[in-house]
N, C-alpha and C positions, 0 to 999 in steps of 0.2 A: 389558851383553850379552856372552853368553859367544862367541868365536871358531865353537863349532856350532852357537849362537843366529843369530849373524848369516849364516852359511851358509844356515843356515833360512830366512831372510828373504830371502835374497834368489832361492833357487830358488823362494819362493814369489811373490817379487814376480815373477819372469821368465816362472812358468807363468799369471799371471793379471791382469798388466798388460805385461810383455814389451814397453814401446815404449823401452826403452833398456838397452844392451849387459850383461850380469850383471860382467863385468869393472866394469863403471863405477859402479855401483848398490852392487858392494863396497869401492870406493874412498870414496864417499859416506858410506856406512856409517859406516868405520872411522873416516872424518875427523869423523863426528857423534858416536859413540861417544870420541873421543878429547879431545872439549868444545871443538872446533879452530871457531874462528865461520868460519862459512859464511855465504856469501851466493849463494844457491841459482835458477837461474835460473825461468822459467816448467816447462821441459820436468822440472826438478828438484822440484818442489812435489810432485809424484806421489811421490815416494821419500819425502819429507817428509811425506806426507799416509799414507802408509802405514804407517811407523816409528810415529808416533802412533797407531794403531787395534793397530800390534802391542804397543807398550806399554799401553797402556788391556786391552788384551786377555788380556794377563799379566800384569796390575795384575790384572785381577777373575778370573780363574783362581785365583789366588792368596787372595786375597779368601774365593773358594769352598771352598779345602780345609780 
């Protein structure tokens, strides 16, 4: 995930789940994106639950061209 990819994701995670800080959701990111094992709390699973719908997402985008 490119540095504007993950930007992307996470202004979109802010404007359509927004229950936690965009500062923190890019720390998440980058420690997911960096293959750093996480162990992700409940309030964390949302970031996790979304990273996966954005990749599947842009998995079949890609698929599609």
């Amino acid at each position: 995930m490119t540095p504007q990819a993950q930007a992307a994701f996470v202004k979109a995670y802010g404007k359509n789940v927004a229950h936690l800080p965009d500062v923190y959701v890019a720390d998440f990111v980058a420690r997911y994106e960096a293959n750093m094992d996480i162990e992700y709390s409940f309030e964390e699973a949302s970031i996790m639950d979304a990273l996966c719908m954005w990749h599947d997402a842009v998995k079949f985008a890609k698929e599609k061209s």
